[in-house]
Structures are given as structure tokens and as C-alpha cells.
C-alpha positions in Angstrom: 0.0 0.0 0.0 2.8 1.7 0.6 3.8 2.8 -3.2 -0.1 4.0 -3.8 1.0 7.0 -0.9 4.3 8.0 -2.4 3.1 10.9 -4.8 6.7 11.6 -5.2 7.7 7.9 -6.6 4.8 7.2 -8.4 5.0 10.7 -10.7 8.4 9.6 -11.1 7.7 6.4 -12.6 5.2 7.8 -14.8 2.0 6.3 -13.1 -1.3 8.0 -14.7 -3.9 5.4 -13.3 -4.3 3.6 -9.8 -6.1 0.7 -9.5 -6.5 -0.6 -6.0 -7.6 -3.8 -5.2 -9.2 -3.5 -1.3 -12.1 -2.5 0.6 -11.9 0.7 3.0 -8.6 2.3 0.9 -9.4 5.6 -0.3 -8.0 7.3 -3.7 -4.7 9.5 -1.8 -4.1 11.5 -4.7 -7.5 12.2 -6.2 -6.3 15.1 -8.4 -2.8 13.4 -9.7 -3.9 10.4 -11.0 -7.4 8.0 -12.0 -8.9 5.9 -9.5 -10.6 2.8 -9.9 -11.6 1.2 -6.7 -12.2 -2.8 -6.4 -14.5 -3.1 -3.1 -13.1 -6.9 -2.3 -11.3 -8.7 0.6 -8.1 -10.5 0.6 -10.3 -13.6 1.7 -10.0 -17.6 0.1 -14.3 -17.3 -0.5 -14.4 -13.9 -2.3 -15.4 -14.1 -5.6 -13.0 -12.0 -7.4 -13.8 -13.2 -10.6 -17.0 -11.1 -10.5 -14.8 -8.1 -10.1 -12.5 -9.2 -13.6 -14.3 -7.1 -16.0 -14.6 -3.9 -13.8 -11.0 -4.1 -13.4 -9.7 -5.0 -17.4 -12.3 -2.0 -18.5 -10.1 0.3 -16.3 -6.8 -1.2 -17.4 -7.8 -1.5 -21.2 -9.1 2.2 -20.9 -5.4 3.5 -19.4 -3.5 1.3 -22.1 -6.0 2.4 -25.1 -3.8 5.6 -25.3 -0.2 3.6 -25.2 0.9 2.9 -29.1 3.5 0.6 -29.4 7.0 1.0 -29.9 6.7 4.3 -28.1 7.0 5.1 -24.5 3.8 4.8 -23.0 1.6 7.9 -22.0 -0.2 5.5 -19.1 0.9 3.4 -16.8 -1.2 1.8 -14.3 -0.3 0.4 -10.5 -2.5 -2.2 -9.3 -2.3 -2.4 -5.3 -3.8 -3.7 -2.3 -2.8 -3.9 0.7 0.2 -6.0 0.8 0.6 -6.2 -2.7 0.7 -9.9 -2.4 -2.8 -11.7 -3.0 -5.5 -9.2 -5.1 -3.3 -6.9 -6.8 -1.2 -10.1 -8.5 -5.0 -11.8 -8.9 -6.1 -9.0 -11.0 -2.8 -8.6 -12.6 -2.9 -12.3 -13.8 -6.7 -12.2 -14.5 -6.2 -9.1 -17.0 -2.8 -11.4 -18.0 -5.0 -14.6 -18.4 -8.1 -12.2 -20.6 -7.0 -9.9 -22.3 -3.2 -10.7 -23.4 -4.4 -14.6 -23.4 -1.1 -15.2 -21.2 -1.2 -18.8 -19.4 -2.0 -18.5 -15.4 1.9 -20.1 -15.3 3.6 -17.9 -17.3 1.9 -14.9 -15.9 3.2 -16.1 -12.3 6.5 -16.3 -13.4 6.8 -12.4 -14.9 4.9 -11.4 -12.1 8.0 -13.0 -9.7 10.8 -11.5 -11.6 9.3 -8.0 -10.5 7.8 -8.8 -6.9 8.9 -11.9 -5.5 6.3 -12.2 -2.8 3.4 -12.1 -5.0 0.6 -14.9 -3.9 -2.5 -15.0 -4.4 -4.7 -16.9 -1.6 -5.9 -20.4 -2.1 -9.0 -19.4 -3.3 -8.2 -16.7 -5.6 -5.7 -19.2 -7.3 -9.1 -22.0 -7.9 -10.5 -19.5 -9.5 -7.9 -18.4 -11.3 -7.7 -21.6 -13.1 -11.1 -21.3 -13.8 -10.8 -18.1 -15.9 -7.7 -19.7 -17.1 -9.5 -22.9 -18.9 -12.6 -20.6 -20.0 -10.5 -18.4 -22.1 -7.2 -20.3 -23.1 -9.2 -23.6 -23.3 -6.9 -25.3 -21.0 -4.3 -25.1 -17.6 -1.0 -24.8 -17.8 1.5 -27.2 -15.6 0.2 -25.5 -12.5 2.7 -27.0 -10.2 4.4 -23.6 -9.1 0.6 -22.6 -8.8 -0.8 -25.5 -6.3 2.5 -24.8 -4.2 1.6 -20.8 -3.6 -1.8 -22.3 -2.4 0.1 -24.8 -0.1 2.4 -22.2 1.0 -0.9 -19.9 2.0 -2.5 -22.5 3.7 0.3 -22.9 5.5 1.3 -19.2 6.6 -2.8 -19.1 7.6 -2.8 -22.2 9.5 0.2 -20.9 11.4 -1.6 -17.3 11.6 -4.4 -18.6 13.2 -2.5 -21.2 15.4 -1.1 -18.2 17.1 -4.1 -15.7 17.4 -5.6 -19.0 19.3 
């Protein structure tokens, strides 16, 4: 959430659009940049898919203006809170719909650029949902079915200790 509060940072890295990916965070920067604001919780039974299209308008609308080959006139930062489970779900949804990029593949460039992106168990089912609708098919999801093990895990542990 952090880089959605740093005017400063994101003017510098040409950000135009903000899309944020969380219930109860309010546009910072109303003035500086476009807001789109996904009201949804960072929980395994939230249906994000019914968020998908809300989200790719916003994202198709910012990259309409980009032509290729040239630097682009918007750029668009997709956040939540952590910047772990929604904003990479939404990322690899638009990845999955509109650039018809496989749920593994999207994972992987996601990773090169932030490392601790996971999306919760149930964001990652449904995932593969949207994944076989439009591409037909899943990928070797191996990588994927570990980031659900590895949430389970952390939650399990989470909860363990709050007991």
C-alpha cells in the first residue's frame, strides 16, 4: 500500500492510473492520478472473478492511449494492501483475458518484478477457472498449487497463534 501513498515515486515512474484492489482504501491522490476502486477482501471465498471485468475496462481504458513502440503515455499500478494476494490476482486475470497469457507464465513475470506475490488459495481455484474458460486449457500448474500450499500454510500458522 505503501507505493499507492508515495506521490513523489509514483510521478516519477510515470503512473497516470491507480487501481487498488481493497475495501476501505481511499483514492490518496484524487487530483494526480485515475482511480478505480475494487470493493473486495483478501479472503480464500471472495469471488474476485465477479470483479475481472470492472477491473480489465479500467486497465484497457489506461492502455488504449499507449501505441506501441513508443513510451507509454499511461501506466497503471495495481495495489492492495500488501501487494501480495488481489493486486497479482487482477494482474494475472487481465494477463489470463486480455493478453491470453497462461496462469503459469503470468506467475513467473509477475515473480521476476515482486517476489512475494501470492495469491490466496481461493483466488488461485479460481484463477484456473478463468484460465480454462479463455485459453481452453491449464497450464502445468505445479508452481501454482504450491503458492496455495504455501498460503495454507502461513494461515494455519496465523491462526494457530491468534488461538
Amino acid at each position: 500500500m505503501g507505493a499507492a501513498y508515495n506521490k513523489t515515486s509514483l510521478q516519477a515512474l510515470g503512473i497516470t492510473h491507480i487501481l487498488t484492489a481493497a475495501a476501505n482504501i481511499k483514492p490518496r491522490f484524487p487530483d494526480d492520478f485515475k482511480y478505480e476502486i475494487l470493493d473486495c477482501l483478501d479472503s480464500p471465498n471472495q469471488n474476485v472473478l465477479s470483479y475481472v471485468d470492472q477491473a480489465n475496462k479500467f486497465l484497457n481504458d489506461a492502455f488504449s492511449a499507449n501505441v506501441e513502440g513508443e513510451a507509454p503515455k499511461h501506466k497503471v499500478l495495481v495495489h492492495c494492501f500488501a501487494g501480495k494476494s488481489r493486486a497479482t490476482s487482477f494482474t494475472l486475470a487481465y494477463m489470463i483475458k486480455e493478453r491470453k497469457i497462461a496462469l503459469k507464465d503470468g506467475l513467473d513475470l509477475i515473480w521476476k518484478v515482486r517476489p512475494i506475490a501470492a495469491p490466496n488459495p481461493g483466488f488461485m481455484v479460481q484463477l484456473k477457472a478463468l484460465e480454462r474458460a479463455i485459453l481452453g486449457s491449464n497450464t502445468d500448474s505445479t508452481s501454482c498449487r504450491a503458492i496455495g500450499r504455501i498460503n495454507l500454510t502461513l494461515s494455519s500458522r496465523k491462526n494457530k497463534r491468534q488461538a
